[in-house]
N, C-alpha and C positions, 0 to 999 in steps of 0.2 A: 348708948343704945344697948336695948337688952341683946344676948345672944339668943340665937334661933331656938326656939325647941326641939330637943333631939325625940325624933320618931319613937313611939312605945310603942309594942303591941296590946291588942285586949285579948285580956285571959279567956273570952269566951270563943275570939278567932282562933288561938293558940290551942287550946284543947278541940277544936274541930278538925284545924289540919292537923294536929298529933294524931289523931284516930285515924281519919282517913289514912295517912301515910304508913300507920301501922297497918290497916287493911293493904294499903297496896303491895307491902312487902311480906306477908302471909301470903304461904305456896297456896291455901286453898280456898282464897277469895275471888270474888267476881270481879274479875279484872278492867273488862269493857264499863260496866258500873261504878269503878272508880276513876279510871280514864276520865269519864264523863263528868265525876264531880271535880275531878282537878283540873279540867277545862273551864267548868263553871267559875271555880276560886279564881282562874286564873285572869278572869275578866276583870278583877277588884287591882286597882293599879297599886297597892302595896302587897299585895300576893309575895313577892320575893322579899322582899322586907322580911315580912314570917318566916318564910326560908332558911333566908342568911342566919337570924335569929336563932331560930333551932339549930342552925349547923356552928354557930358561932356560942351561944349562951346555954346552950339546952340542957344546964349541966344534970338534971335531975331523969331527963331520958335516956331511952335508951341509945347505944351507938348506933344501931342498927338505922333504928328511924331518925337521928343526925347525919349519918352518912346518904339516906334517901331523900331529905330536905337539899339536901349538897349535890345532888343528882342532876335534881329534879333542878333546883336552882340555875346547873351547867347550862342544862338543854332549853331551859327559857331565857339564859342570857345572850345566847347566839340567835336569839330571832328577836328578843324586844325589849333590850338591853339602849339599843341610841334612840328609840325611839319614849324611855321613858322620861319621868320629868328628874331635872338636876338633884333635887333632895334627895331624891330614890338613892340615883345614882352615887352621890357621895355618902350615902347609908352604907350600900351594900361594899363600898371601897374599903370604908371605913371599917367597916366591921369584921373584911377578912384578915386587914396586915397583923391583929395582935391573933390570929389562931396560926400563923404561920410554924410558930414553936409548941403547938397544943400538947397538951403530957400522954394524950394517946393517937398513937401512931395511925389508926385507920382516918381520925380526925383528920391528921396532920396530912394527911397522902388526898383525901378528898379536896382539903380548903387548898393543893396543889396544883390540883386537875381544875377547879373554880376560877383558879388566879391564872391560869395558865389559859382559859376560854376568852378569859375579860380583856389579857394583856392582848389576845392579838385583835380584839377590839378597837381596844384604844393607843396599843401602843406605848413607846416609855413618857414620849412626851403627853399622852393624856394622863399617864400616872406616875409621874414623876417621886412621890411616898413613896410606892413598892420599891423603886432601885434603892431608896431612902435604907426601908425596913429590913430587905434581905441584907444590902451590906452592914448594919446592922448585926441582924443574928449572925452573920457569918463571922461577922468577928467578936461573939457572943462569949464563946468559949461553952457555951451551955448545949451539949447535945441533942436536945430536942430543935434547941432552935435552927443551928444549925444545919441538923439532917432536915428538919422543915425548909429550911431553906435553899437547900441542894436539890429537894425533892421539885421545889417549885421551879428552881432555874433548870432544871433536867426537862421539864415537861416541857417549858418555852424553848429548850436549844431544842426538843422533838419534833416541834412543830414548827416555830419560825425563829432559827440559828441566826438568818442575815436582821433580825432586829434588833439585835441587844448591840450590832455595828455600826451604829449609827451617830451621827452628830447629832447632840438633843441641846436645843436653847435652853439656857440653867444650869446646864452639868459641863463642867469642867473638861471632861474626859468620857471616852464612849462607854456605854457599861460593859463591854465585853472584855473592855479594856482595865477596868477596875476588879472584875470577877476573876479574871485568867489566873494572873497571880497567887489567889488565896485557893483558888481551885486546885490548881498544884500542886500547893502545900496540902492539902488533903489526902495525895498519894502516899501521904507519908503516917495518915492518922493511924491512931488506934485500932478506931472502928472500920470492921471491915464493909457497914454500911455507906460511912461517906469517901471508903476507896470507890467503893463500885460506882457509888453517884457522881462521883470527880470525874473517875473514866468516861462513864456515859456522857455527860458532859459535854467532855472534850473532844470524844469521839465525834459527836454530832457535826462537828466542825470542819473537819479530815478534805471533805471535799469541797465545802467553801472556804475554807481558810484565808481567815482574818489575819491582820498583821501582827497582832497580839498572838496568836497562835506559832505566826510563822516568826519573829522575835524571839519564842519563846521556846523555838523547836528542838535546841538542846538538851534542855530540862528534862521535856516532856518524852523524850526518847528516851532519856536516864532513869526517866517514872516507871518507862515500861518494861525497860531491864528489868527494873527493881523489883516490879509487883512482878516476874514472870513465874515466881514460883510461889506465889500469893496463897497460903493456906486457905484465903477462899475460894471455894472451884467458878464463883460470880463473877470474881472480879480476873485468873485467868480467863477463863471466856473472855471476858473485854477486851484481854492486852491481847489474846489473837488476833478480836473482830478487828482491834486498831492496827496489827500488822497487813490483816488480808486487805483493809482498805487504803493503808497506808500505798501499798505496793499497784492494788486497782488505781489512785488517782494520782499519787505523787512519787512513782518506783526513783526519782534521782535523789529524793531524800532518804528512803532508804540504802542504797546501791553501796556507799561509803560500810555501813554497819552488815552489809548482807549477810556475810557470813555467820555471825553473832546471833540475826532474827532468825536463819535458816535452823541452827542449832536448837536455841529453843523452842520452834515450831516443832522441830521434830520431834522434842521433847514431849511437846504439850501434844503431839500425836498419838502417846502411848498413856495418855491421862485416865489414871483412873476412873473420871467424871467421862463420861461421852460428848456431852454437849459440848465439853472442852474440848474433847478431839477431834470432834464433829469440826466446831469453828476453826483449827489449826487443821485441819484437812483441807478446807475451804483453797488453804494457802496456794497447796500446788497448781490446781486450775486455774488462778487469779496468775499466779507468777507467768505462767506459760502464755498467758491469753493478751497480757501486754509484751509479750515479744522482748522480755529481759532478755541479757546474753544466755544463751542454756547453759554455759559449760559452769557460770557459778552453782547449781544446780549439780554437775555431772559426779565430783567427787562424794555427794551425799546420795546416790542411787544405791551403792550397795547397803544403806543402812533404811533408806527411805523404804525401797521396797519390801524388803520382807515385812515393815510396819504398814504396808496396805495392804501386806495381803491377807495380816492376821485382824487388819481391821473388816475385813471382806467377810469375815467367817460371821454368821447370822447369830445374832445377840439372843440371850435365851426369854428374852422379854418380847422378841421382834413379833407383830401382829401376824407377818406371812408364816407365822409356824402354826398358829390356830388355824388362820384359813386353810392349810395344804391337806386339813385334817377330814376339810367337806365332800363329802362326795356329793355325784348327779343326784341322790336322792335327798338331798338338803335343800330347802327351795330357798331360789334366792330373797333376799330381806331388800326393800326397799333402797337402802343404802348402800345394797350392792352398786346399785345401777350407778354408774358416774355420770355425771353432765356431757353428752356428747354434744359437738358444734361440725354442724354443716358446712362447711365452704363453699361459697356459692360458688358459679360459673364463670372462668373467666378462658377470657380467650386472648392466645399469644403467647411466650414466652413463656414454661414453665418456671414460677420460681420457690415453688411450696419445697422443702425439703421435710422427708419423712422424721420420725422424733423415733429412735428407740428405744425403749422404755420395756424393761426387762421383768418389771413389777405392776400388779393389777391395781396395788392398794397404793396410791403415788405418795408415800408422805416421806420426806429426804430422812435420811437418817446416814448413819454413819459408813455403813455396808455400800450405799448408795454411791456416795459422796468419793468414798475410796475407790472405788470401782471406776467412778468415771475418772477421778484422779489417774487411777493406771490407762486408763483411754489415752487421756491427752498428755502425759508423758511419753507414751509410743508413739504418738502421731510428734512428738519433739527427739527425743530422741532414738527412733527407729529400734532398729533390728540390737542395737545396743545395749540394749535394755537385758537381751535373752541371755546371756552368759547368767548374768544375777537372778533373774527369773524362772529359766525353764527347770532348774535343779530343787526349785522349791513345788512349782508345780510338777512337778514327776514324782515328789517326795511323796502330796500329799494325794495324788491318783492312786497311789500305791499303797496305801490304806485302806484295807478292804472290810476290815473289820466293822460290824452298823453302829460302833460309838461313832466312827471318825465320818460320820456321813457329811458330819457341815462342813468337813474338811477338804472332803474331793469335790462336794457342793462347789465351795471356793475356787479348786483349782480348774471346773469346766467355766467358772464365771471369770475367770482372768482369762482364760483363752478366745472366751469371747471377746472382752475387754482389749485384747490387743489386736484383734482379726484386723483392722486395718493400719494399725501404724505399723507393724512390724512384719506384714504380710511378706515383702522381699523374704527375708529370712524363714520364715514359716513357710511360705509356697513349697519348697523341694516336698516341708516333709508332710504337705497338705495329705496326702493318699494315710499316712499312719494316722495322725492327728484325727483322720474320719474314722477311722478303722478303730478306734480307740473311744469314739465317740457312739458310731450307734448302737454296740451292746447299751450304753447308759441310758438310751432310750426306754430300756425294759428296765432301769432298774427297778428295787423295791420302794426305793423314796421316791415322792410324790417330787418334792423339791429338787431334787436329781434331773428327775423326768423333765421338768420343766424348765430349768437352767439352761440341757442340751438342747430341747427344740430351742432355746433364743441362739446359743453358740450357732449352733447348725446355721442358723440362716445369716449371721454375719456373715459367714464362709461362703455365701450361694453365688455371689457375685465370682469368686474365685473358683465356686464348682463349675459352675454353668462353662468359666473361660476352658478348664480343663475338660470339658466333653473329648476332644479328639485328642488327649494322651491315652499312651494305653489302659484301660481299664476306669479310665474316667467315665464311660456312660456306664457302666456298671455300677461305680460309686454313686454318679447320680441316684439310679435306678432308686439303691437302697438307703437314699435320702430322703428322695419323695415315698418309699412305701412305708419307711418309719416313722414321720413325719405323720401320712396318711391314717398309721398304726395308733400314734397317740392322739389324732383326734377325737378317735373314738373311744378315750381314758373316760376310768369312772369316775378320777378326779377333776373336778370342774377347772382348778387352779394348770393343769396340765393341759386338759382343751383349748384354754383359753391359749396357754404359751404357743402351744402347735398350731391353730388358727392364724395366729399372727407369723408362726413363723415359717408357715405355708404361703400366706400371702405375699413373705416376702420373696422367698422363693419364687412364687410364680410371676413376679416383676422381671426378674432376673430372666428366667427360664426362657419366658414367651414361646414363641413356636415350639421350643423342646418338650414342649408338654403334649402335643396334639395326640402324638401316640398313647398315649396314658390319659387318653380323656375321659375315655368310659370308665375306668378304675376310679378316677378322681372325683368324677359326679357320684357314683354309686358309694364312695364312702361321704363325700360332703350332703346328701341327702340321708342317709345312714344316722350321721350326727346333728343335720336338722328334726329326724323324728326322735331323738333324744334328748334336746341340749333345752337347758332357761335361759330367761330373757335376756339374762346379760351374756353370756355366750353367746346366743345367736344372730345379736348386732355384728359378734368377730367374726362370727360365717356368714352373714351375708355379704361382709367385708371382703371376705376372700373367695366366694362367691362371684362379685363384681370384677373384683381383679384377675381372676381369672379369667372372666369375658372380655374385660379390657387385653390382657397379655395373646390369646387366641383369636381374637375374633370371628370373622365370618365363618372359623373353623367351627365354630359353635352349633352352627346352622345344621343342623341334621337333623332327622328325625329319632332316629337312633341315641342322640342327645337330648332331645327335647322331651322326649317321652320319660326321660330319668327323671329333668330338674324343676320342668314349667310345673304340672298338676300342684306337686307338694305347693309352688310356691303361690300360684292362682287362689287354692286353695286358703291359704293365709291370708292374703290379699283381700278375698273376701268375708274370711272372720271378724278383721281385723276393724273397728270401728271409725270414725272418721276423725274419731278426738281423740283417739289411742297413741299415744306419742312412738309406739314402739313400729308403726305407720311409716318412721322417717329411716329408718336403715332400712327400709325395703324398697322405699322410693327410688332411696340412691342405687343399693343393686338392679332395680328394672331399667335403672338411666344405663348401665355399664352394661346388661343383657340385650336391651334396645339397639343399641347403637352397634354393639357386637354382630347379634345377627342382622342386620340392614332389614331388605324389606323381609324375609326370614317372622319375623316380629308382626306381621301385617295381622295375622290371626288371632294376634294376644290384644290387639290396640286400641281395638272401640272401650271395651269398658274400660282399661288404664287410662285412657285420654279422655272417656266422661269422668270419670272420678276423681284426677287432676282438676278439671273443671269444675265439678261440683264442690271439692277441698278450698280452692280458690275464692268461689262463690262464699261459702259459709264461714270460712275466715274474716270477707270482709264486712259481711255484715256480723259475724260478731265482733268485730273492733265498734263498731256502731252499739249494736244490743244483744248482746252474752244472752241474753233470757231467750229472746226471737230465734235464735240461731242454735241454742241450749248446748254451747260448746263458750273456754274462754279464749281469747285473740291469740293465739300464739303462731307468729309468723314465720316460723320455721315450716312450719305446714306449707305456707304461701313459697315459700324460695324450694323448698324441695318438688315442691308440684311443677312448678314453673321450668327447672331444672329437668327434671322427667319427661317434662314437653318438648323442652329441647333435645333431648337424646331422640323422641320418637322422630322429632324433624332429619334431626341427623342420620338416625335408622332405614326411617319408610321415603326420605327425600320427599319427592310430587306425592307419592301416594300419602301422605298426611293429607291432599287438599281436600280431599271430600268430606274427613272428621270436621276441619274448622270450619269449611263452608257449614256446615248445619251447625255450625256452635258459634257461643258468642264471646269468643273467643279474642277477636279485635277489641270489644270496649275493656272486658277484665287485664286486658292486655296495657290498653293504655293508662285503665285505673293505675297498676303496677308500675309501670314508668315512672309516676308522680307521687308515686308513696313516700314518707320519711324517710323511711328504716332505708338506709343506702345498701343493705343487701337482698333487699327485695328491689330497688332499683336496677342492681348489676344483675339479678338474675332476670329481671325483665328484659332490661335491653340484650342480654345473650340471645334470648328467645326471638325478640324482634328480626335480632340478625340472621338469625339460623331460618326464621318464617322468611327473611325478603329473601334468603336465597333459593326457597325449595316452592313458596307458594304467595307471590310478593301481589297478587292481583287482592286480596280479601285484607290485604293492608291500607289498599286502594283508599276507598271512601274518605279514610281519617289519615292519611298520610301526610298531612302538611302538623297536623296537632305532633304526630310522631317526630317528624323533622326538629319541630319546635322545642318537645321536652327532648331530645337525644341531645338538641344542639347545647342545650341550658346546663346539660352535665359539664361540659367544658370551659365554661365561665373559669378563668385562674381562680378565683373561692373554691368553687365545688372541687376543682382538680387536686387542689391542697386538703381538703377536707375528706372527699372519700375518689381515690387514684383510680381505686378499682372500676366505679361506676363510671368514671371519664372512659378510662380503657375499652373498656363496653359500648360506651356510646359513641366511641371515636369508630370503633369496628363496624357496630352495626350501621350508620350513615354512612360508610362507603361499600357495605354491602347492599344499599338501599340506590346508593348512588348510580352502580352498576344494570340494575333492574328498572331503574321508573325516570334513566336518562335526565332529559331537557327538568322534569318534574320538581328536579333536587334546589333549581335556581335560586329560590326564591332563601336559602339558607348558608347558600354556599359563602357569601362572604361572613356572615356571621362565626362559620364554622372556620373559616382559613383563620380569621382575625384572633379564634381561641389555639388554633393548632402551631401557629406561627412562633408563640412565643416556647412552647413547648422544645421543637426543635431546635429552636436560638439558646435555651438555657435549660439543656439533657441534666446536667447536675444533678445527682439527690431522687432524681424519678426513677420509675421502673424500668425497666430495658421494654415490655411489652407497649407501654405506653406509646413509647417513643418509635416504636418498629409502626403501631395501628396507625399513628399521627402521619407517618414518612407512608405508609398504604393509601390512605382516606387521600391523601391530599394530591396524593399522584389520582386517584381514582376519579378525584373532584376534577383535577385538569382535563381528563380525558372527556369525561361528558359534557363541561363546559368551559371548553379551550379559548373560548371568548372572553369569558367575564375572569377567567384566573392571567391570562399571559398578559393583561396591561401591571400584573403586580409582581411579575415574577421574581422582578429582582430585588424584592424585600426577602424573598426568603431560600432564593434558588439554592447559596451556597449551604446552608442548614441541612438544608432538605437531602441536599445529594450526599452530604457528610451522614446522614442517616440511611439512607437509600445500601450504602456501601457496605452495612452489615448485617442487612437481610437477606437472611438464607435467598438460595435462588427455588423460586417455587410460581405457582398460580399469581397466588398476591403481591411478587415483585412485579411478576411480568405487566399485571393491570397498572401497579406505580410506573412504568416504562413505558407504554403507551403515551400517560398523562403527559409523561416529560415531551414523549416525543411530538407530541398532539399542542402542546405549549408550546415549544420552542417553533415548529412552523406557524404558528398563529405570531410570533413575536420573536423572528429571530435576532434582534437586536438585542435584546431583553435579556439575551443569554452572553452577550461577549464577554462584560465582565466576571462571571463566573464558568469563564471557557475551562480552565483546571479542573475544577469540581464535578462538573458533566463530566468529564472527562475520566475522573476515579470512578463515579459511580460507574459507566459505560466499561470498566476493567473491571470491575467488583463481580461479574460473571464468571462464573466458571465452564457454563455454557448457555448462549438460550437457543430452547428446545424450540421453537415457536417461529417458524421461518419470517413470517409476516415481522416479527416484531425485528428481529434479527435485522432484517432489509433496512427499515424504518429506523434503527441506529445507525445504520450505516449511512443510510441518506443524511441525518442530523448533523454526523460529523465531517462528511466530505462537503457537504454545504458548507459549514465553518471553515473548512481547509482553503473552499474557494473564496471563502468570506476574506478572510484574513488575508489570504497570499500564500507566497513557501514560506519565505521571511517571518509574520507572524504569526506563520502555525509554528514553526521550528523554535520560536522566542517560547510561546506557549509550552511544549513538549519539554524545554531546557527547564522546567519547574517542577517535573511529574519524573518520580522515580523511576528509573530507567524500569523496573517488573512490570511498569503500570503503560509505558510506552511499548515494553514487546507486547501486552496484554492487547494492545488497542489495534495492532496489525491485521487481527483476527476482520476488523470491521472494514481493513483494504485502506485503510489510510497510514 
């Protein structure tokens, strides 16, 4: 039988897509135009044939357009690649394993990234050749083939490591297990191209680690010795990134050699290359953060340190030296602006923690990386650190002279850097240490200026404690007016530090600020009529926060008359598809809620313009033309969020806005939206409306019940935590208002709530407190349909009941219990203990009613049981928890 005819192309296709592909990769052709025609070619089922062709044979083109052929080829094999016919298929196999060792390198690196798309395709058993062909070139001895070869099996450990471990029908042996070996041996090559590819390699492995790997782990630690002072600065880099990983995923394999890695790290700290120090920087965070012993660590501090603090000092390359150059008369560029992210509304337990971040322009670099390093070596080894430490920074504060600015730059950036691990030690000499700090506020450099506002505000938390030693509100004083002082910097890079490190402050501060209100509007409105767009996100940030830190102290006129005009004003410039719309949204949420009904005067038009935002959002998700705005549902959660602060502000008094608004259906739209952050901030709303104005919920309240309860299905709760959180809150805030009305969802909702408390694991602490609220809240209004089930989930329940603060929402879970257990006191014997802790988990209850009504629960079971087995009972409960319960007379 004849053999098949092998696929040609025709010269007339060939020189078509040659042009074309030339056009596509010419900067100044019509792009969209060619798109179109290589959709068209691409309809022709040997289109990649041609491809492969040019990127395999093209000897007479150019690289350029072989390399684009090779491109273009990747991106249509990951969509219709299985779906072509077998010929194709073993065309384009065929035709890449002899370009694997091609004699130019940009070839050989493309037909890598091709074979490396296909392979996870098919895998080794659909291409059993390739494992053929690399091992192969790898034992070629021919350099191209080889480095071709290394390149290719680099790309496959990049993207899929656990497949080269695999048993394949045909092969003897796994391939990962045939490569390891000769890989190795490459640590040892000539070239310092197939060191680096070896490393990469092997690296990829570090945390799946194959048996071949772990076999082979002596070796490969000997490799890394060896390459540690590798005259290429590529392939150190490597042996760091394999020590910092080594230590992140397997620290007992290193733990024998520590001392040895710790050495060289510290070496490859002061590397010439940065990106090399950078990666051996890496190390100290990694080591600290899996909780090695510190003390192998402690004898390398006196040398470690002074090598971060001179890697601290700003590199003369660094991007913040250009920036510190701009002043307010620079307008910001586009790229200023960073992507900021909203966090919707949640309710419960706070668990967000603040990020500090010292730099406007966030790209890690080495300054960075060291800095945090000295963080978290102070928060490991404390006040310990400062013998080796503060002698250096004293050294370089006392350099006054304006070469050595990056140098006292440094020494106020360490002192931030240790504000909290080594605060013990620093506290005495907190009063100098400021004292030393706000001249620098004035100094000449911009970077100076801006280093001390972030220092200052680590320290606010230890200012604020020190108000009542002597001369601590004094210090205060002259924290916030320097503070105050640099916001109104002509350097924008300085505003922005003092903005932030205002806000932080005013977290801390809270009521200490009240006296100093007027001063603090009149400069923060000061620097609203001066600041650009990307500043003025950071003040209304600290704007907000400050209404949060004060509150209802806000409420003046005297105040009002400062902040509202400027910012109504705004409010109304400001277009509806202006994204810059969403930092102001959020300060009117934190303004709102500050001043209560205070706010009533600002409300109508804030609360139609939410509403209208909402409206036109959704129909441009529909049609962008009609609406002439496009979808962007950040609009939608920041509006929603807004709404909710005026509920929480104006309480009842909201009911007259929603009544005339249609507010109830965009409401319920919102509920059943995709985007699970417009969910969570819907159902906040929800909650916040059933508590202040629950009658205009009325009409559609069974549809609400319906989608709140569907958030808690175990899927949704694993998929977005948040949006259950919310829906769990809001149906027991609903529950409480519309009573008997809730019935009809109440077992749906116990049946999603029950397994939550049964298995807390791995969930949110909020989750779990709304779950242990809702379900007490659910017993109380229907003590019927809950106490024939009580005893699936009493003991859960009460185990959860016991670590909620005492507040409103325990007292409504305390009712339910007690409202349950008289509908079915039987229902409760075997979980008599458990009632029993939660009933002690009071610290006090204020609430006489309910107080009585515990007491009745448990003398009832006293009589229930007997003395006998109330006394067996009590013999199980820790004697704090038995004096606890006397309080209720039993």
């Amino acid at each position: 039988m004849a053999a098949p005819a092998l696929w040609q192309p025709q010269e007339q296709g060939l020189r078509e897509i040659c042009t074309l592909l030339e056009a596509h990769i010419s900067p100044n052709s019509d792009q969209a135009r060619i798109w179109q025609q290589l959709q068209h070619y691409s309809q022709f089922p040997d289109f990649n044939n041609y491809l492969v062709f040019l990127l395999a044979r093209g000897e007479g083109k150019s690289i350029e357009v072989r390399q684009a052929a090779g491109l273009l080829l990747k991106n249509n094999l990951r969509t219709t690649f299985s779906s072509m016919p077998s010929p194709s298929q073993q065309y384009i196999k065929a035709e890449l394993l002899p370009c694997i060792g091609a004699t130019n390198r940009a070839i050989r690196s493309t037909v890598g990234t091709v074979i490396s798309v296909l392979f996870q395709i098919v895998r080794v058993a659909g291409w059993i050749e390739l494992f053929q062909a690399l091992h192969k070139c790898l034992d070629s001895n021919d350099l191209d083939h080889m480095e071709g070869a290394m390149d290719a099996i680099y790309k496959i450990c990049e993207d899929v490591p656990e497949e080269l471990d695999v048993d394949v029908p045909g092969l003897s042996e796994r391939p990962i297990n045939v490569f390891m070996p000769r890989i190795l041996q490459f640590f040892q090559s000539p070239h310092a191209s197939l060191r680096k590819l070896a490393l990469g390699c092997i690296n990829q492995y570090i945390v799946v680690m194959p048996s071949a790997l772990y076999m082979s782990m002596d070796q490969y630690l000997q490799g890394l010795f060896n390459l540690a002072k590798d005259p290429s600065s590529d392939v150190r880099k490597l042996v760091c990134s394999a020590w910092v990983q080594l230590i992140e995923v397997r620290p007992s394999i290193l733990e024998p050699h520590l001392k040895n890695v710790t050495e060289l790290i510290l070496l490859a700290n002061k590397d010439s290359d940065d990106e090399v120090a950078l990666e051996a920087c890496e190390f100290w965070s990694a080591y600290c953060d899996v909780s090695m012993p510190p003390e192998g660590l402690r004898e390398f501090l006196p040398r470690l340190i002074p090598t971060l603090l001179s890697n601290m000092v700003y590199a003369d390359d660094d991007e913040s030296l250009a920036d510190a150059e701009e002043d307010e008369s620079f307008p910001d560029r586009d790229q200023d602006l960073k992507p900021r992210f909203h966090a919707s509304r949640l309710h419960g337990s706070e668990t967000g923690e603040d990020d500090d971040d010292d730099d406007a322009v966030n790209v890690w670099n080495l300054r960075k990386c060291s800095a945090a390093g000295l963080d978290v070596l102070s928060n490991v080894f404390g006040d310990s650190i400062l013998p080796t430490l503060m002698p250096l920074i004293e050294q370089n504060l006392a350099r006054t002279d304006d070469e050595s600015w990056k140098e006292r730059e440094t020494a106020v950036l360490s002192l931030g850097a240790i504000a909290e691990g080594c605060i013990a030690g620093l506290y005495p000499h907190l009063p100098q240490i400021v004292a030393f700090l706000i001249p620098l506020l004035d100094d000449k450099f911009p970077l100076i200026r801006s280093i001390t506002c972030w220092t200052l505000s680590r320290y606010s938390k230890f200012i604020v404690q020190s108000l009542d030693h002597p001369n601590g509100r004094e210090q205060f004083d002259k924290i916030l007016l320097g503070l105050l002082r640099r916001i109104l910097d002509t350097n924008k890079r300085v505003q922005e530090a003092a903005c932030s490190a205002f806000a932080t402050l005013e977290e801390e501060a809270a009521e200490e600020l009240v006296p100093h209100l007027e001063v603090i509007l009149q400069h923060l409105m000061c620097a609203y009529g001066k600041y650009q767009r990307r500043n003025l996100r950071i003040l209304y940030d600290a704007l907000g926060t400050l209404a949060d830190a004060v509150g209802a102290e806000l409420n003046q006129a005297k105040y009002l008359d400062i902040f509202m005009p400027p910012l109504i004003t705004k409010w109304q410039e400001l277009q509806n598809s202006d994204k810059d719309l969403f930092p102001l949204l959020e300060c009117f949420t934190s303004v709102a809620q500050a001043l209560g009904p205070g706010f009533a005067q600002f409300a109508e038009p804030v609360f139609q313009r939410c509403i209208n935002l909402i409206q036109s959002q959704q129909l441009a998700k529909i049609d962008p033309t009609a609406a002439g705005a496009l979808y962007d549902r950040e609009f939608i959660v920041c509006s929603l969020d807004l709404l909710s602060g005026l509920a929480e502000g104006l309480g009842p008094g909201i009911e007259s806005l929603v009544a005339q608004s249609n507010l109830r259906d965009l409401l319920l739209q919102c509920c059943m939206d995709e985007a699970a952050d417009v969910r969570q901030s819907a159902l906040a709303l929800l909650g916040d409306l059933s508590r202040v104005c629950p009658i205009h919920l009325h009409p559609r309240l069974q549809e609400f019940l319906t989608v709140a309860a569907k958030q808690l299905s175990p899927q949704c709760v694993k998929e977005a935590v948040s949006v259950a959180n919310n829906a769990c809150w809001a149906i027991g805030e609903l529950a409480i208002k519309v009573g008997k009305e809730i019935e009809p969802v109440v077992i749906t909702v116990v049946s999603c709530l029950v397994p939550i408390l049964k298995s807390p694991e791995g969930l949110n602490k909020s989750l779990i407190e709304n779950s242990a609220i809702t379900l007490g809240r659910l017993s109380w209004v229907c003590p019927d349909i809950m106490a024939p089930h009580m005893d699936h989930f009493m003991q859960a329940w009460c185990s959860a009941l016991c670590v909620i603060r005492d507040d409103f929402e325990k007292e409504d879970a305390f009712h339910g219990l007690c409202a349950m257990v008289a509908a079915n006191p039987s229902g409760g014997v075997g979980s008599l203990a458990y009632i029993c802790q939660a009933c002690a988990s009071w610290t006090e209850i204020k609430s006489e009613g309910l107080h009585n009504e515990v007491c009745q629960i448990l003398n009832g079971y006293k009589q229930l049981l007997g003395n006998s087995g109330w006394e067996q009972c009590m013999a199980t409960l820790e004697p704090a928890v038995v004096q606890r319960l006397a309080r209720y007379g039993v």
